[in-house]
PDB file of N, CA, C and O in Angstrom:
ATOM      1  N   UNK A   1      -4.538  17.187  16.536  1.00  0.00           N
ATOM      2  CA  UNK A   1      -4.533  17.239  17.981  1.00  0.00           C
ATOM      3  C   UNK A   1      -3.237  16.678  18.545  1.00  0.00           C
ATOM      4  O   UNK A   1      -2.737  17.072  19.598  1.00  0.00           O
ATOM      5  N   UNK A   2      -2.752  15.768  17.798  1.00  0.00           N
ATOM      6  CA  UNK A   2      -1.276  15.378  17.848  1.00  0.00           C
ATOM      7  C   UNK A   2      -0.091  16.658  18.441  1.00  0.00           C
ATOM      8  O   UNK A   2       0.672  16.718  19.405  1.00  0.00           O
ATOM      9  N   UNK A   3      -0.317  17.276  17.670  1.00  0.00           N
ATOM     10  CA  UNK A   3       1.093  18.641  17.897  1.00  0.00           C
ATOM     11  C   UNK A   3       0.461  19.703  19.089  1.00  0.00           C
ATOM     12  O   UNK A   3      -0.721  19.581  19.410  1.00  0.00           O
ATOM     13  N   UNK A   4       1.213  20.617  19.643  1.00  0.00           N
ATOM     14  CA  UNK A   4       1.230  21.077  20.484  1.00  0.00           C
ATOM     15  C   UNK A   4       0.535  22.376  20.299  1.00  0.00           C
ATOM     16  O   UNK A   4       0.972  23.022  19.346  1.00  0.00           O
ATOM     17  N   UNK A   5      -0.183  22.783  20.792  1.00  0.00           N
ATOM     18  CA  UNK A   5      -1.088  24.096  20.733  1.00  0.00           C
ATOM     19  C   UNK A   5      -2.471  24.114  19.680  1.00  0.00           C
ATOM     20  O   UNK A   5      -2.971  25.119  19.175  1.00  0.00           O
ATOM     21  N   UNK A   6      -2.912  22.724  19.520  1.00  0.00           N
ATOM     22  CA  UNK A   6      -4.264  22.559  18.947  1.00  0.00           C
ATOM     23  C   UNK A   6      -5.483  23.588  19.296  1.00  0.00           C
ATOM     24  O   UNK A   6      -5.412  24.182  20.371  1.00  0.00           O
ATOM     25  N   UNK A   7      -6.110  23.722  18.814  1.00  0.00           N
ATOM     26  CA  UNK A   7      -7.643  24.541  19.792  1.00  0.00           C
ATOM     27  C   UNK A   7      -8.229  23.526  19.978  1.00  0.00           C
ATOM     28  O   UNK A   7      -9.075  23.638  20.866  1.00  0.00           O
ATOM     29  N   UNK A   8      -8.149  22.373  19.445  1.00  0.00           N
ATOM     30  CA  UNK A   8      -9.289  21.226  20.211  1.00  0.00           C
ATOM     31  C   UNK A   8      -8.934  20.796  21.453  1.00  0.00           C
ATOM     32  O   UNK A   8      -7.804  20.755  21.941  1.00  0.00           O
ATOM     33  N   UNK A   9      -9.629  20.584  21.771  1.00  0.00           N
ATOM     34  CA  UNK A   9      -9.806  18.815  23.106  1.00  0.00           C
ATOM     35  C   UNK A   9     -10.125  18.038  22.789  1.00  0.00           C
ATOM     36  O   UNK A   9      -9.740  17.016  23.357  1.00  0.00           O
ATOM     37  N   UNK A  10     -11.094  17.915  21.616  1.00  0.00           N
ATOM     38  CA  UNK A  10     -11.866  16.544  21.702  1.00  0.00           C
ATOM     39  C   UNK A  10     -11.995  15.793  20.187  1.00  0.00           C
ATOM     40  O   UNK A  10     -12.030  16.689  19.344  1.00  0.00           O
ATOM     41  N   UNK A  11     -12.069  14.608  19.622  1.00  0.00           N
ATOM     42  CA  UNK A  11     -12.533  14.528  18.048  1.00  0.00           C
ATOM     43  C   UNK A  11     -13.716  15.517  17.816  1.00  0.00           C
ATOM     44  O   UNK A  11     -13.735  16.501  17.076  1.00  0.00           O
ATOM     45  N   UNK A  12     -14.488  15.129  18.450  1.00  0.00           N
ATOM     46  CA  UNK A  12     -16.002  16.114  18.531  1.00  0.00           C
ATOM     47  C   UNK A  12     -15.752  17.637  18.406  1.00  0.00           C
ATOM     48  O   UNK A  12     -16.448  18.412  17.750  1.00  0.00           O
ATOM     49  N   UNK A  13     -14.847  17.894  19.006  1.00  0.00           N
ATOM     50  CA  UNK A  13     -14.502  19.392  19.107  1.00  0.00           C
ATOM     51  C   UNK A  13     -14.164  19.838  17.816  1.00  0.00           C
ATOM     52  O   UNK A  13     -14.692  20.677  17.086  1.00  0.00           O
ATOM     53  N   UNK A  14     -13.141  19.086  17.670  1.00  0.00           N
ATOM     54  CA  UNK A  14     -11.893  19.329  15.941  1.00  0.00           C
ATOM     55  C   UNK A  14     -13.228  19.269  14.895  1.00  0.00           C
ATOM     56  O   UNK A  14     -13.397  20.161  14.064  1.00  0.00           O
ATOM     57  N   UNK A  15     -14.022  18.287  15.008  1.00  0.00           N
ATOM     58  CA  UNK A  15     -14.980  17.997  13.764  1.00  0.00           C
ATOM     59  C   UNK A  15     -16.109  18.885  13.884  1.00  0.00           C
ATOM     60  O   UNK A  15     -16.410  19.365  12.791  1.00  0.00           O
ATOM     61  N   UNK A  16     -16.782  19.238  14.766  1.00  0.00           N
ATOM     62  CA  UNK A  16     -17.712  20.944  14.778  1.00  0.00           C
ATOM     63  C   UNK A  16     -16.915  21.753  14.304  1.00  0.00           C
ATOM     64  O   UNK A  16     -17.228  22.350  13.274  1.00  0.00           O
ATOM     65  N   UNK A  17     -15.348  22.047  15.095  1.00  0.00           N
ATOM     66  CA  UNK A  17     -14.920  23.164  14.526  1.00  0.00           C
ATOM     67  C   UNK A  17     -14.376  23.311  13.098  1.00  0.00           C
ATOM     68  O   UNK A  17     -14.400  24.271  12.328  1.00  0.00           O
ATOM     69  N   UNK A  18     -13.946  22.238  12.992  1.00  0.00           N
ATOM     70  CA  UNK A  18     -13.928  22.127  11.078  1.00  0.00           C
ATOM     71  C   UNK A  18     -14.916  22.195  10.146  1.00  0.00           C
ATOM     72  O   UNK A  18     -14.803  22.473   8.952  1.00  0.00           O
ATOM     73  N   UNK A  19     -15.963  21.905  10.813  1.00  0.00           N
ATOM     74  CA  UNK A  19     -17.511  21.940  10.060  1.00  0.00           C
ATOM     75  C   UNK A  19     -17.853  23.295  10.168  1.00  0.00           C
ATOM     76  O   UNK A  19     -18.217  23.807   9.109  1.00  0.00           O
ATOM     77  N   UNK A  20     -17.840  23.866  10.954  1.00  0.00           N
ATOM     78  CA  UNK A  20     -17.921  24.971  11.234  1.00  0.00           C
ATOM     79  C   UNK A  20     -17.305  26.357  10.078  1.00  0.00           C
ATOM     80  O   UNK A  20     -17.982  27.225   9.528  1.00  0.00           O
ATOM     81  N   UNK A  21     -15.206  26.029   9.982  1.00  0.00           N
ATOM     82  CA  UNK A  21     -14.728  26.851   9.518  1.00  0.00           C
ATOM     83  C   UNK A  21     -15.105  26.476   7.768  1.00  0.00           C
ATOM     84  O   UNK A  21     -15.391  27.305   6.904  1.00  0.00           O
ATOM     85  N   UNK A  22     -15.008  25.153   7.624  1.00  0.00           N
ATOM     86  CA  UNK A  22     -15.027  25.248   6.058  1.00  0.00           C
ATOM     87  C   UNK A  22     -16.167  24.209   5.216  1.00  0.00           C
ATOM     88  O   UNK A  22     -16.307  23.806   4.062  1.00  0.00           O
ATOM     89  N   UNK A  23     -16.859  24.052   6.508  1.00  0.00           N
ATOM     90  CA  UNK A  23     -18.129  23.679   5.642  1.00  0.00           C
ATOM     91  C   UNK A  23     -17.858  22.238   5.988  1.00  0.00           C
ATOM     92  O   UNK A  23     -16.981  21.803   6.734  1.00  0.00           O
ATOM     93  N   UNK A  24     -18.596  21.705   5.439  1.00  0.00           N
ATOM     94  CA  UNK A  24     -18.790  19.653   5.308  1.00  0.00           C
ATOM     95  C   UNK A  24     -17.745  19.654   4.507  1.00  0.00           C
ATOM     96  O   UNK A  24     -16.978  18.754   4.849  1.00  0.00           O
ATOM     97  N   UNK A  25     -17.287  20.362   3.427  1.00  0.00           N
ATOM     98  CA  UNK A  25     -16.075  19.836   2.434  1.00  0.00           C
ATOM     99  C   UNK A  25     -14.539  20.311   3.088  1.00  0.00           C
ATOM    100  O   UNK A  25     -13.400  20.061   2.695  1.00  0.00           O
ATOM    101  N   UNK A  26     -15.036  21.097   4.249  1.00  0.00           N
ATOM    102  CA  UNK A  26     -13.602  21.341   4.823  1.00  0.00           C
ATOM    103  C   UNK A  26     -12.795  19.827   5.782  1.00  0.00           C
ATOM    104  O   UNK A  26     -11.707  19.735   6.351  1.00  0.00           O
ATOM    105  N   UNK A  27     -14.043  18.732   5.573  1.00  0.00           N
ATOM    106  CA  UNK A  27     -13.389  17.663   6.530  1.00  0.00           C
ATOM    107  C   UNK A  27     -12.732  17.058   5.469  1.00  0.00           C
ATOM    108  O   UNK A  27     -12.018  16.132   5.856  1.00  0.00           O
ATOM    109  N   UNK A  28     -12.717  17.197   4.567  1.00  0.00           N
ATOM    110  CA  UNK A  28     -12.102  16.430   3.228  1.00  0.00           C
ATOM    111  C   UNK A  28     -11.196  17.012   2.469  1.00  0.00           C
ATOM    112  O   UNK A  28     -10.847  16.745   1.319  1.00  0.00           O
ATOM    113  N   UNK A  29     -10.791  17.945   3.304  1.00  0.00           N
ATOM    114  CA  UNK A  29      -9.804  18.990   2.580  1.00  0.00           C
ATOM    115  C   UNK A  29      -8.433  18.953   1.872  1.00  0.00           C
ATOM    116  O   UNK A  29      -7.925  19.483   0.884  1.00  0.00           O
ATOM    117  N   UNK A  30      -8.093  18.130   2.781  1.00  0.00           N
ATOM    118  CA  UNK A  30      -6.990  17.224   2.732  1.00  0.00           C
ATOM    119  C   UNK A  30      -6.431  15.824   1.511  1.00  0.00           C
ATOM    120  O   UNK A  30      -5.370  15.519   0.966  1.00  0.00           O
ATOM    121  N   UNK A  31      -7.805  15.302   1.528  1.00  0.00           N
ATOM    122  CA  UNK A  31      -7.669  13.961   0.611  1.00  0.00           C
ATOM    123  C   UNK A  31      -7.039  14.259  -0.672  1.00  0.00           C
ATOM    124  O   UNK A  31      -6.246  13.395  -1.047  1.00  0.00           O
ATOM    125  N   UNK A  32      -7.159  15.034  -1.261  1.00  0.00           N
ATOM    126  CA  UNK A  32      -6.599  15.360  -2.570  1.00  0.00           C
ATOM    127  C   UNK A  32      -5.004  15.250  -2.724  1.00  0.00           C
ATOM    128  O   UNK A  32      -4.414  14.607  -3.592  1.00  0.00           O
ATOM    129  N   UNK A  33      -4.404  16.058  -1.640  1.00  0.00           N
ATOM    130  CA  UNK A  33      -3.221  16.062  -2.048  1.00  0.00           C
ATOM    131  C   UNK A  33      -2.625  14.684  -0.684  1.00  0.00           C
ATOM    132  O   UNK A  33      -1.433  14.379  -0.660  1.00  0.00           O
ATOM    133  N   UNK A  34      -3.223  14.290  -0.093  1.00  0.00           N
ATOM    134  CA  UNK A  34      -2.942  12.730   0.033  1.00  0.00           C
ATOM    135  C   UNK A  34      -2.742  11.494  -0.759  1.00  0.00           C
ATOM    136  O   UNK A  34      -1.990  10.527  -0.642  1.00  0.00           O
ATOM    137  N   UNK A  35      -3.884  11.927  -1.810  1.00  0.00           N
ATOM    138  CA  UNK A  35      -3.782  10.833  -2.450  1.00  0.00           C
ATOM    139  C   UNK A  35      -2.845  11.137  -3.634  1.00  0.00           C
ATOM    140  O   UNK A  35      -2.311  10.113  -4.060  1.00  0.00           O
ATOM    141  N   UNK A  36      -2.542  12.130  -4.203  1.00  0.00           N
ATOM    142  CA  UNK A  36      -1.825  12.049  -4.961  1.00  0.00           C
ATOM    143  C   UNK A  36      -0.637  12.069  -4.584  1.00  0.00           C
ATOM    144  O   UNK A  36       0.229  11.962  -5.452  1.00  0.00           O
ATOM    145  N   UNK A  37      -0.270  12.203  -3.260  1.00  0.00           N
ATOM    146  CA  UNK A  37       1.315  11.640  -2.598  1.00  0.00           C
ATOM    147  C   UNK A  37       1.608  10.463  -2.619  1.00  0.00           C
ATOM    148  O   UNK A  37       2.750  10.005  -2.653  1.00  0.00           O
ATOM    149  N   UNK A  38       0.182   9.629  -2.594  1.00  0.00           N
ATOM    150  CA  UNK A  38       0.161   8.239  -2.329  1.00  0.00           C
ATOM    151  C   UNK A  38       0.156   6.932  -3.078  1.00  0.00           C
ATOM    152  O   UNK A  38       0.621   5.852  -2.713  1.00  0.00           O
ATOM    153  N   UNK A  39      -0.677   7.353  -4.590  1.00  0.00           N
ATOM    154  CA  UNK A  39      -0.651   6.876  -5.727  1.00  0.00           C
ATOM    155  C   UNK A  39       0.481   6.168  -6.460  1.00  0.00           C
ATOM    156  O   UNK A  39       0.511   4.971  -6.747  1.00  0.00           O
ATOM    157  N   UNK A  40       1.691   7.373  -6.800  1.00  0.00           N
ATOM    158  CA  UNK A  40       2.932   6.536  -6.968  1.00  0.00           C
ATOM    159  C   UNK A  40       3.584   5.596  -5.959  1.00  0.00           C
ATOM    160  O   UNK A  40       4.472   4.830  -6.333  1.00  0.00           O
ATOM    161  N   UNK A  41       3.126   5.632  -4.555  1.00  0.00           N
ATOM    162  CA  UNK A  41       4.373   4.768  -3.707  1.00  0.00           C
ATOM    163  C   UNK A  41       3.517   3.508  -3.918  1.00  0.00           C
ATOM    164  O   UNK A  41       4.098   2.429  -4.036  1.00  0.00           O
ATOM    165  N   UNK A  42       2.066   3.578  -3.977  1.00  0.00           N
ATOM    166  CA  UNK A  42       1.215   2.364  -4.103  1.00  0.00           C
ATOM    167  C   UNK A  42       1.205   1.464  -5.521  1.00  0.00           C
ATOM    168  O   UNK A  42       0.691   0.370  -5.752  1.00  0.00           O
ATOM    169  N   UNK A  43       1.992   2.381  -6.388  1.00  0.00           N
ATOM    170  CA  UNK A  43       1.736   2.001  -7.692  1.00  0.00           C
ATOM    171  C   UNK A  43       2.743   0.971  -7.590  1.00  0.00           C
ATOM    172  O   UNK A  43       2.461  -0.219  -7.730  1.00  0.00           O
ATOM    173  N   UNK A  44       4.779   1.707  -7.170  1.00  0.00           N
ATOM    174  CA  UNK A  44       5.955   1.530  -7.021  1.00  0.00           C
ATOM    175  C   UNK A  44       5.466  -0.394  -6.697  1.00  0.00           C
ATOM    176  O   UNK A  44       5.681  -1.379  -7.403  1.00  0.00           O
ATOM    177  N   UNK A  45       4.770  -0.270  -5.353  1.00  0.00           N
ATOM    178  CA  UNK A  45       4.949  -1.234  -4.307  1.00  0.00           C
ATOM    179  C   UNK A  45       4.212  -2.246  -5.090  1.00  0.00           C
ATOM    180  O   UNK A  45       4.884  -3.278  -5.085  1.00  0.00           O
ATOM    181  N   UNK A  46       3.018  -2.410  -5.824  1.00  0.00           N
ATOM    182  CA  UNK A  46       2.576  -3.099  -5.935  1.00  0.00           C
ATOM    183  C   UNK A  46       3.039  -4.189  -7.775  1.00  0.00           C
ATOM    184  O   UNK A  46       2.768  -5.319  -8.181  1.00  0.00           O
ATOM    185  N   UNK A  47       3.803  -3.022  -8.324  1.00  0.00           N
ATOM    186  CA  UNK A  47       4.332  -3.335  -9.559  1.00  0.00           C
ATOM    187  C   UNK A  47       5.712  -4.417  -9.219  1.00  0.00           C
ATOM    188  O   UNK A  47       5.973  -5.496  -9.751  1.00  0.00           O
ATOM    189  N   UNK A  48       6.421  -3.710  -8.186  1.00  0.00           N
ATOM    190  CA  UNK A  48       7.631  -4.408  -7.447  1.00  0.00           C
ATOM    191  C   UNK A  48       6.659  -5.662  -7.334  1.00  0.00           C
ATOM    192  O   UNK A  48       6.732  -6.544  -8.189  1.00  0.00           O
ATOM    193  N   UNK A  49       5.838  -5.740  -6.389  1.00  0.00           N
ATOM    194  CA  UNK A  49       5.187  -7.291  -5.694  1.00  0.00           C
ATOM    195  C   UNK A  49       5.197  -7.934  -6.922  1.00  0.00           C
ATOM    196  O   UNK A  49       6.113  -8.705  -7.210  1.00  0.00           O
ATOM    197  N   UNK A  50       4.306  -7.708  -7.655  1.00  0.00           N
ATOM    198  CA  UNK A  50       3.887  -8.511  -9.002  1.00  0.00           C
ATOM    199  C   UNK A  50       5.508  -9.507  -9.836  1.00  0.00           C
ATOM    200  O   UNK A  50       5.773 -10.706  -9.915  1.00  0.00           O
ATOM    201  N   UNK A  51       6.126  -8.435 -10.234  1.00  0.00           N
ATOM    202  CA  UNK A  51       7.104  -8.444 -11.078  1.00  0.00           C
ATOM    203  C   UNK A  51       8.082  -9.714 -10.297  1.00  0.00           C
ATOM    204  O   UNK A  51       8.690 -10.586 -10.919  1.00  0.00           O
ATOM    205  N   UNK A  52       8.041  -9.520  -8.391  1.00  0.00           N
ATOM    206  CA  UNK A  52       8.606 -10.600  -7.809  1.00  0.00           C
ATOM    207  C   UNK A  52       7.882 -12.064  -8.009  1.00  0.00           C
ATOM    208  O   UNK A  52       8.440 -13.090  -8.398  1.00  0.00           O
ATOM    209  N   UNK A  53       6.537 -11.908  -7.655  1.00  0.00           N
ATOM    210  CA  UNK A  53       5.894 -12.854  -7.576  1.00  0.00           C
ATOM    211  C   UNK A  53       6.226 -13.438  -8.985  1.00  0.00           C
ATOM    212  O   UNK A  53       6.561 -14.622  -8.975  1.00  0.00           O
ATOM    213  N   UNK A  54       6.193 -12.848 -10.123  1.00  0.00           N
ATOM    214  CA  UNK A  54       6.239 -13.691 -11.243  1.00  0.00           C
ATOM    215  C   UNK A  54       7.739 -14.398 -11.571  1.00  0.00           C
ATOM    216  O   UNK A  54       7.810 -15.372 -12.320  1.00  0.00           O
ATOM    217  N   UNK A  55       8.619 -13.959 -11.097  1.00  0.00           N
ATOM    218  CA  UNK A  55      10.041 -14.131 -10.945  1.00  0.00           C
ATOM    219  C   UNK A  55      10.349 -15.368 -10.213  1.00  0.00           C
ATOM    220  O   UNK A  55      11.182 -16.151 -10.671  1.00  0.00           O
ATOM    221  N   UNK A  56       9.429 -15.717  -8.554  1.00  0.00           N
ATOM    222  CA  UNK A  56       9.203 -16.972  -7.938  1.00  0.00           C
ATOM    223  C   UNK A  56       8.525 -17.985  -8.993  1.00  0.00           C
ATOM    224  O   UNK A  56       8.806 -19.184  -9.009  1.00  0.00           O
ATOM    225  N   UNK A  57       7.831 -17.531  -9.654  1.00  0.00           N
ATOM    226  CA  UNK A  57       6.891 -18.545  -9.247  1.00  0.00           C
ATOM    227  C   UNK A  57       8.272 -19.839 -11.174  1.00  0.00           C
ATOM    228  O   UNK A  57       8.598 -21.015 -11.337  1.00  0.00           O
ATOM    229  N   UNK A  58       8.462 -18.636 -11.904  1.00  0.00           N
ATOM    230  CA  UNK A  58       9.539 -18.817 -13.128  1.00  0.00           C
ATOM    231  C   UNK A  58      10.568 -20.006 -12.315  1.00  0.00           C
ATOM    232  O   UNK A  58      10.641 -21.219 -12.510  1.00  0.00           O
ATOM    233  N   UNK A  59      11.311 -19.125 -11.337  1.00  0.00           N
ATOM    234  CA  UNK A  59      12.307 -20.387 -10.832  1.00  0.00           C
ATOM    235  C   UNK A  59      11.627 -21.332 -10.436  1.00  0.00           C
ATOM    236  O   UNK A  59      12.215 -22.382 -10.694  1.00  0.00           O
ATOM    237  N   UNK A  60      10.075 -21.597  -9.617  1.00  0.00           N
ATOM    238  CA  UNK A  60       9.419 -22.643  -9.028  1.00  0.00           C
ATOM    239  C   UNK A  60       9.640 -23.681  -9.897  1.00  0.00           C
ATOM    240  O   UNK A  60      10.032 -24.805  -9.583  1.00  0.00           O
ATOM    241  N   UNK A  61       9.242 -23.068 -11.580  1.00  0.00           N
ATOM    242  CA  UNK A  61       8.757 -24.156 -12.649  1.00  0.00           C
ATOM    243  C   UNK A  61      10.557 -24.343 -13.432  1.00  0.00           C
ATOM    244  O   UNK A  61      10.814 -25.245 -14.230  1.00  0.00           O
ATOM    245  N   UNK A  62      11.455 -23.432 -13.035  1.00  0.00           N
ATOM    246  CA  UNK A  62      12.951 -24.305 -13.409  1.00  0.00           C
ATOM    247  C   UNK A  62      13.283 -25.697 -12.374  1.00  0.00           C
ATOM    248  O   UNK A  62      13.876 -26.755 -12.584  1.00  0.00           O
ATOM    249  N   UNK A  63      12.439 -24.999 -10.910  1.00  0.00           N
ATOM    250  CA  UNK A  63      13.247 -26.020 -10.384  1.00  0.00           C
ATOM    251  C   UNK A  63      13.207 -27.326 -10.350  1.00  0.00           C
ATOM    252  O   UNK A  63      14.082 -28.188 -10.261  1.00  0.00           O
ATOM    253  N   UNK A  64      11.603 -27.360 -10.468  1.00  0.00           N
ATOM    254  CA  UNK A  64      10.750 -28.895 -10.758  1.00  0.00           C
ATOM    255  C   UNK A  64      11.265 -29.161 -12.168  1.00  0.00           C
ATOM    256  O   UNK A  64      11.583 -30.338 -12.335  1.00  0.00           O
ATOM    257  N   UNK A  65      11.412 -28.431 -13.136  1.00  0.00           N
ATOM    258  CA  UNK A  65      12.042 -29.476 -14.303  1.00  0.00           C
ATOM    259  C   UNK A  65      13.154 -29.796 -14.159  1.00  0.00           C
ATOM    260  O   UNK A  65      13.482 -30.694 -14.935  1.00  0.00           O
ATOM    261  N   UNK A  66      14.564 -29.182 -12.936  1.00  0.00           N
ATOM    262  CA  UNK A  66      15.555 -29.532 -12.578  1.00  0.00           C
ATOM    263  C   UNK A  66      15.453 -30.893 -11.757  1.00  0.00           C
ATOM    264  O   UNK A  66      16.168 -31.823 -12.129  1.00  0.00           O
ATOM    265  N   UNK A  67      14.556 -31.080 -10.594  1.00  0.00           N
ATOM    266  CA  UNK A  67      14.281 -32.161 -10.001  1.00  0.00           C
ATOM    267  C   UNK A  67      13.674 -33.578 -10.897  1.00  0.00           C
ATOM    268  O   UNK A  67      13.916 -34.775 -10.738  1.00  0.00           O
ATOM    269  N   UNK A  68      12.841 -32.900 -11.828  1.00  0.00           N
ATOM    270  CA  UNK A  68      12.452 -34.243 -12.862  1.00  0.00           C
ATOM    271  C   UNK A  68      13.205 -34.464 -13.333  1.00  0.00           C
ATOM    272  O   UNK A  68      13.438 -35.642 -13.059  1.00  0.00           O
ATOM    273  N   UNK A  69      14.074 -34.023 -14.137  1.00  0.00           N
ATOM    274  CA  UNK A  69      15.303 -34.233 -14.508  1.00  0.00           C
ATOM    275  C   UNK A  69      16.390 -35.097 -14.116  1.00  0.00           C
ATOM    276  O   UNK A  69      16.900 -35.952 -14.841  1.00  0.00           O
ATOM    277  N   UNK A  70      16.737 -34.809 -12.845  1.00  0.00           N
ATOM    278  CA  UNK A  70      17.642 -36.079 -11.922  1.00  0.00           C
ATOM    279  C   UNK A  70      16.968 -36.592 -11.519  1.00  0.00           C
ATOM    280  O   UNK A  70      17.501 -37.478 -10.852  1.00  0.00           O
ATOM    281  N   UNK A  71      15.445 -36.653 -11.448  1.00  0.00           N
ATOM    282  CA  UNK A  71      14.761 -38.320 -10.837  1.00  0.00           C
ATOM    283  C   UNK A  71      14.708 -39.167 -12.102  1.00  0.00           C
ATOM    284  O   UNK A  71      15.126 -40.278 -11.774  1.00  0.00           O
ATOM    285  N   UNK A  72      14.377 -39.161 -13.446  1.00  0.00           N
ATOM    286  CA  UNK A  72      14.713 -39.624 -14.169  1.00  0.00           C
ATOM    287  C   UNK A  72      15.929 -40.199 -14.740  1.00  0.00           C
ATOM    288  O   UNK A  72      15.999 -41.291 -15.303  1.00  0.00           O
ATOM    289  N   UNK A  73      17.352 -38.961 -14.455  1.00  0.00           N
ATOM    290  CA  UNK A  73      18.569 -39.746 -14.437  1.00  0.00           C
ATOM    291  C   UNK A  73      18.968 -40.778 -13.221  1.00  0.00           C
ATOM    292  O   UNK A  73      19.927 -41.546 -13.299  1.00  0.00           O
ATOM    293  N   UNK A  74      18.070 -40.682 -12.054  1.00  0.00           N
ATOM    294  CA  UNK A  74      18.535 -41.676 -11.380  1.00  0.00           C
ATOM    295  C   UNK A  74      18.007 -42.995 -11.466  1.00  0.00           C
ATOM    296  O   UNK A  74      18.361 -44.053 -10.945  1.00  0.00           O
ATOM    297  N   UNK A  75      16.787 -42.600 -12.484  1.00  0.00           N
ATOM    298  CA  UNK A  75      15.928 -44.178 -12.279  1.00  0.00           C
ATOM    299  C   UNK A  75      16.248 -44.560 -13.393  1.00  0.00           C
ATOM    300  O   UNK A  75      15.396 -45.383 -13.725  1.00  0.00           O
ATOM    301  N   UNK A  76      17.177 -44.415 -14.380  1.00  0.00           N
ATOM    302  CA  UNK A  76      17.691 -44.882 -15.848  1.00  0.00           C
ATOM    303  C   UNK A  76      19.187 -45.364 -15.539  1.00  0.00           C
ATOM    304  O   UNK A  76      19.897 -45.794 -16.448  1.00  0.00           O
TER     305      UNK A  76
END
């Protein structure tokens, strides 16, 4: 209903008339090749997150043995 020259007016309208042209499975017509557009960018994004997160958390535990490190050289 977004673009210009829809036949609907209404959600109600679009969803009879889709029910209408292709059945109950015509409202789902779509999902298939959604999701498989979607799969790799979700895969991309979430492998990136991980791979960072584990990268923080590596320097977290250099940095505290860097800080124990000179609190000990300062108290010796």
């Amino acid at each position: 209903m977004q673009m210009k020259g829809s036949p609907y007016d209404s959600i109600l309208a679009a969803f009879t008339g889709i029910v209408e042209c292709g059945g109950v499975f015509g409202v789902n017509s779509g999902f298939v090749p959604k999701a498989l557009k979607s799969l790799p960018n979700s895969r991309i994004k979430l492998t990136i997150f991980d791979t960072v997160k584990g990268l923080i958390a590596m320097n977290q535990k250099e940095l505290q043995s860097i800080i124990e490190e000179n609190r000990a050289k300062m108290l010796s």
